[in-house]
ZATOR-754108 format. One line per 8 residues: number of its first residue (from 1); for each residue y, z, x of C-alpha. Coordinates in nm, 3 decimals. Layout:
// residues N
NUM) Y,Z,X  ...
***
This chain:
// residues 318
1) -1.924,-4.529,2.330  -2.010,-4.874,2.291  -1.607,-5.046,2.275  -1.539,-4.835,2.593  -1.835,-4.976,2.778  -1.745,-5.319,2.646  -1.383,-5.270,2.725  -1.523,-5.121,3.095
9) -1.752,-5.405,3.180  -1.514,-5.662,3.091  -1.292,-5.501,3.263  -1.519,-5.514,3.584  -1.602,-5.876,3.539  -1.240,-6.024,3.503  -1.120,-5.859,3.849  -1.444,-5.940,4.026
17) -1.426,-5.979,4.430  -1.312,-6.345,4.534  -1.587,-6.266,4.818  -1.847,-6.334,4.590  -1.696,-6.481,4.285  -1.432,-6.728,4.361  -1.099,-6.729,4.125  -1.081,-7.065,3.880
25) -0.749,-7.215,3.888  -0.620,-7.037,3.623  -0.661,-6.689,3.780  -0.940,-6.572,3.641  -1.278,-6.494,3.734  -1.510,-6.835,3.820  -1.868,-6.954,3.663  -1.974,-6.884,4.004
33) -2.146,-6.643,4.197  -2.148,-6.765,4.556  -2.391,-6.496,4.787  -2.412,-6.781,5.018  -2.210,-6.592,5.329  -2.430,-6.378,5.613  -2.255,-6.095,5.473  -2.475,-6.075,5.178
41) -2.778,-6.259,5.396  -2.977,-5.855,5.433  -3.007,-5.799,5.120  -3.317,-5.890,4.889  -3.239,-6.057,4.591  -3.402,-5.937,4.228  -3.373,-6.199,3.986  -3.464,-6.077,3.605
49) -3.597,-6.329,3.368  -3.438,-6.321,2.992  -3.469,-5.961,2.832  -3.452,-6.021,2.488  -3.379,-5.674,2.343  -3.653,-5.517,2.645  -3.489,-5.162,2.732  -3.841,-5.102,2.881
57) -3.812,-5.374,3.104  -3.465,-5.272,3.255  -3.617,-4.945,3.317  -3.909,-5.024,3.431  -3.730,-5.236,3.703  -3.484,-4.987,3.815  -3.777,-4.720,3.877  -3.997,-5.007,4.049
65) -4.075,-4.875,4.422  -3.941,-5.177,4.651  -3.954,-5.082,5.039  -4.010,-4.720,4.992  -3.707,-4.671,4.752  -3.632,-4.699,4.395  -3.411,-5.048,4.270  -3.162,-4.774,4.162
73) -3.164,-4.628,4.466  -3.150,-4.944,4.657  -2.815,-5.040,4.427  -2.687,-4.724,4.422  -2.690,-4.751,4.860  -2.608,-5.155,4.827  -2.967,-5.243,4.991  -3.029,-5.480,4.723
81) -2.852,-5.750,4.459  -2.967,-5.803,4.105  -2.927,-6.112,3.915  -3.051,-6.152,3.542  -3.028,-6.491,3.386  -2.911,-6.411,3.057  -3.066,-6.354,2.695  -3.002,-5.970,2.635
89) -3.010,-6.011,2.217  -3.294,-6.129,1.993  -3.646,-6.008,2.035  -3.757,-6.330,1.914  -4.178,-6.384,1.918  -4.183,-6.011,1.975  -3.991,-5.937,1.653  -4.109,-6.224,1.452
97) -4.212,-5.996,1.119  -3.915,-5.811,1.144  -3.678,-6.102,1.128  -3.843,-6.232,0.885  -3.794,-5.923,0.668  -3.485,-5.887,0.768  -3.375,-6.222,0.684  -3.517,-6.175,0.318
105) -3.308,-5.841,0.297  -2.992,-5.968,0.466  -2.984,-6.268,0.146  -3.006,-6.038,-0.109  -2.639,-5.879,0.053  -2.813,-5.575,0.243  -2.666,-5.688,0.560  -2.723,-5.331,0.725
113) -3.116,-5.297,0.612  -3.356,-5.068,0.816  -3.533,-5.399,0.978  -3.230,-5.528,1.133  -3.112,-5.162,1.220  -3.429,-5.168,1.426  -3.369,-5.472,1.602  -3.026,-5.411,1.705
121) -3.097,-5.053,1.827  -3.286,-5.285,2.058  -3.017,-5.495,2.139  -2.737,-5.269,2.160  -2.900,-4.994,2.375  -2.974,-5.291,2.621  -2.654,-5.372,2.620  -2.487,-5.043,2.668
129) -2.754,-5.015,2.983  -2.656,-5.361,3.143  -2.239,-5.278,3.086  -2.375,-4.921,3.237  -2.482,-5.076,3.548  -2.233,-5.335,3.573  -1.965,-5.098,3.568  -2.132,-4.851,3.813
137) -2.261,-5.145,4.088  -2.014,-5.441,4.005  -2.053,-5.598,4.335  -2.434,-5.537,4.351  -2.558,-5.606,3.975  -2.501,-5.928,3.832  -2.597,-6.100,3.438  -2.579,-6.490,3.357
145) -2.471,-6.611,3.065  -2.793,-6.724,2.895  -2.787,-6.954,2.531  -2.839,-6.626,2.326  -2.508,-6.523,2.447  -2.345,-6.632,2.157  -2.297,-6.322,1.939  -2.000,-6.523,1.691
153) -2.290,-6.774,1.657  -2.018,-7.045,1.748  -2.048,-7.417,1.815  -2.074,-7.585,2.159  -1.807,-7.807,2.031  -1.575,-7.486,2.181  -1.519,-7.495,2.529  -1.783,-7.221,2.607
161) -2.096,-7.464,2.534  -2.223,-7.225,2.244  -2.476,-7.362,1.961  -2.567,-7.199,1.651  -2.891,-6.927,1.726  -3.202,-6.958,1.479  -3.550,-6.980,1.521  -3.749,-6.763,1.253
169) -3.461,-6.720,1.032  -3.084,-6.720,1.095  -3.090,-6.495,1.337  -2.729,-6.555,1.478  -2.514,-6.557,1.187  -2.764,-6.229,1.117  -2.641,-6.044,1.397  -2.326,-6.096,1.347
177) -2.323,-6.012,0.972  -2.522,-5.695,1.088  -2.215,-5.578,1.357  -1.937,-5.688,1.096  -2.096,-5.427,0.866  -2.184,-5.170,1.096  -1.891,-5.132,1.277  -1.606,-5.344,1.248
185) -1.470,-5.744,1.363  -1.332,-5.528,1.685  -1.662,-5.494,1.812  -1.773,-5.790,1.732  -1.583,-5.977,1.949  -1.541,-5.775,2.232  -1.916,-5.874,2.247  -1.800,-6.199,2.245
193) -1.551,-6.163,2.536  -1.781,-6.009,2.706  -2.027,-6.287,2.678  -1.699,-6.565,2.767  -1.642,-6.345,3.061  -1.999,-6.383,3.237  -2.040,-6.641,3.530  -2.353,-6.919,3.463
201) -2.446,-6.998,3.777  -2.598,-6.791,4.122  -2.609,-6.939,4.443  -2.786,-6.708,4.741  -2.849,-6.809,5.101  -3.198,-6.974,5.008  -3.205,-6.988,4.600  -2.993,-7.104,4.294
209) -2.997,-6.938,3.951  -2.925,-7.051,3.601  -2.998,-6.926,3.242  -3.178,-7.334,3.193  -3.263,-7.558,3.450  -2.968,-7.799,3.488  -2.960,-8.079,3.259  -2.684,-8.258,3.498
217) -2.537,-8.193,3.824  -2.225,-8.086,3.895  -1.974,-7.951,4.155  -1.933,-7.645,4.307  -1.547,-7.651,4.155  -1.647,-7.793,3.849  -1.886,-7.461,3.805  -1.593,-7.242,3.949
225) -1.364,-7.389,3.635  -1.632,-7.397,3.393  -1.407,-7.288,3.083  -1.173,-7.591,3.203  -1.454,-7.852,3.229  -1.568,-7.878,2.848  -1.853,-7.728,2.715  -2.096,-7.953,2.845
233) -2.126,-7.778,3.180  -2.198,-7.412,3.008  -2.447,-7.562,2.775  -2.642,-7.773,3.030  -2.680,-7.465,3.229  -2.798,-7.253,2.924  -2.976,-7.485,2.660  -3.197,-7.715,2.860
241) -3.519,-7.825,2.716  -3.823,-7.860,2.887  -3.867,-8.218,3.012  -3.453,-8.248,2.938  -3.299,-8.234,3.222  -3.193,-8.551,3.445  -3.423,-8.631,3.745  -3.289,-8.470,4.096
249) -3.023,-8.254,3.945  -3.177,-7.922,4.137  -3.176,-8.133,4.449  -2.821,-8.181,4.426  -2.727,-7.868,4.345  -2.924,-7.730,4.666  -2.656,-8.009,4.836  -2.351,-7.865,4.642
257) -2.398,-7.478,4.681  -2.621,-7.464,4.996  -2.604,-7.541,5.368  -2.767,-7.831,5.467  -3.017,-7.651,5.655  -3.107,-7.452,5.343  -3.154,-7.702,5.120  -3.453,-7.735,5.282
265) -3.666,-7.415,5.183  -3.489,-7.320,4.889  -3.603,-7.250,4.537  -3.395,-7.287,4.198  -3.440,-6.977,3.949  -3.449,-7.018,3.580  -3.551,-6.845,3.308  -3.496,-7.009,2.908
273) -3.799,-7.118,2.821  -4.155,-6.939,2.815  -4.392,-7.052,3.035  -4.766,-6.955,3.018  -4.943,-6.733,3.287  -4.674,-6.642,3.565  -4.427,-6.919,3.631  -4.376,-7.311,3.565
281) -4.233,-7.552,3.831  -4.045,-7.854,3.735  -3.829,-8.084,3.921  -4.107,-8.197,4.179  -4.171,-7.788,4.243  -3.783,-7.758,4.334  -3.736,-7.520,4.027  -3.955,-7.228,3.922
289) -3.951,-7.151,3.598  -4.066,-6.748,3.512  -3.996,-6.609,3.121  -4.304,-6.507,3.017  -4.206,-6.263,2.690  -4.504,-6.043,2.741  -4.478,-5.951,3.115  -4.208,-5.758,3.278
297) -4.181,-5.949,3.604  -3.910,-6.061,3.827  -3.880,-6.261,4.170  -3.800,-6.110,4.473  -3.580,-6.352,4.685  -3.565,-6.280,5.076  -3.345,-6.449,5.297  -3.571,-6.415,5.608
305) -3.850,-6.587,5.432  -3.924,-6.927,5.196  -3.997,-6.820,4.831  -4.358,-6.804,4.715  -4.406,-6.786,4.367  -4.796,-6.667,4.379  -4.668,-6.354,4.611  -4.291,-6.344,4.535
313) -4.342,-6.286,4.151  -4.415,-5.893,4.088  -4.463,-5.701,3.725  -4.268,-5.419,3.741  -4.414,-5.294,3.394  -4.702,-5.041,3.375
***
């Protein structure tokens, strides 16, 4: 079940609409998701912080009442567009004990031990649900790459701006050990080209997404052709640090993706690092920053009004 809705969701995102993700030069499917035309100007936006292995939240979200209906109802009549910022593997804080248990099993050779089994029943029945939906509302639910979106555990020196996942233990090369075992190399990398085939950047009528605040700025083409660009793009849209990025890059990007006359009232979305209590702001308040690993919340973005964090940022958990 899993390879066909790999092999169906990749399928989805490498023949995307040029209406809302524009074609790099080499035919294929751009880093960019461009909701910036009044056709798409009606339509709330739901952006979803990282997931981390959170079925719950996913579900929780798509039964969350918005405007008298359902999310799922809302996608399934095109009343609303979804936008998560990356990050569906790795339960990280939430998981801590069982990585480290894991890890201690995994070193003696017991790749496939019932701690890691655990944690990518997590991982993989989030990811069947996100192909799920991506397959069902392609033009209507949208994922970012985020940094954890590196399932061969690669090294940004590819073109793809990867970096080697740990934190507790080794948790990339673990999961990747873990789906060699299980299954077979097939799977694992059609998780990977699934992962190669996702855009990084969102821009909407009033708001920008990324996984990371952007270390740099850079051009509206140059995010189009992000696998021709070097890995530097991908990672500075996916890796940032806090206190990392260069000063003014979110204003620029407003200037690059938005009409002038938006750049005025928008917001920039990112998710990649917690923040404590409900959101962060960086880059002089330009940027809102809203992972927080214990809350299920998400921003609604409306076009006929400026974002406010305080009121705009709803838990959909119960």
């Amino acid at each position: 079940m899993l390879l066909s809705l790999l092999e169906a969701g990749i399928s989805v995102l490498e023949s995307e609409s040029s209406d809302y993700r524009p074609v790099a030069d080499d035919g294929k499917s751009g880093g960019l998701l461009d909701f910036t035309d009044s056709a798409f100007h009606s339509r709330p936006v739901i952006i979803v912080p990282d997931l981390h292995g959170r079925g719950n939240f996913l579900l929780d979200l798509l039964d969350y009442n918005l405007s008298g209906k359902s999310i799922l109802e809302l996608l399934e009549s095109g009343e609303v567009l979804v936008c998560c910022v990356g990050d569906i593997f790795h339960s990280e804080n939430r998981g801590r004990q069982r990585w480290k248990e894991a890890f201690l099993q995994s070193n003696g050779g017991n790749y496939v031990n019932e701690p890691m089994t655990e944690e990518m029943k997590e991982n993989l029945s989030l990811l069947e649900m996100i192909l799920s939906l991506k397959s069902a509302f392609a033009s209507h639910f949208h994922i970012l790459k985020g940094n954890h979106e590196n399932v061969l555990n690669e090294d940004h020196r590819t073109k793809y701006g990867n970096v080697p996942f740990r934190k507790f233990c080794d948790e990339g090369n673990m999961v990747a050990e873990f789906l060699q075992h299980k299954y077979d190399d097939l799977i694992l990398h059609e998780i990977s080209f699934f992962e190669k085939s996702l855009p990084v950047c969102a821009a909407f009528k009033n708001c920008v997404v990324s996984h990371a605040e952007p270390a740099d700025f850079f051009t509206r083409n140059e995010i189009i052709n992000y696998h021709e660009n070097g890995s530097m793009l991908t990672f500075a849209l996916t890796w940032t640090a806090n206190d990392a990025a260069k000063s003014g890059t979110v204003e620029h990007m407003f200037k690059e993706l938005l009409s002038e006359k938006e750049c005025k009232h928008a917001v920039y979305l990112s998710g990649h690092r917690p923040v404590l209590g409900k959101y962060a702001l960086r880059q002089n308040g330009q940027l809102v920053q809203i992972h927080t690993p214990d809350l299920e919340q998400i921003a609604i973005i409306r076009t006929e009004k400026q974002f406010n964090p305080e009121s705009d940022i709803i838990e959909v958990g119960r």
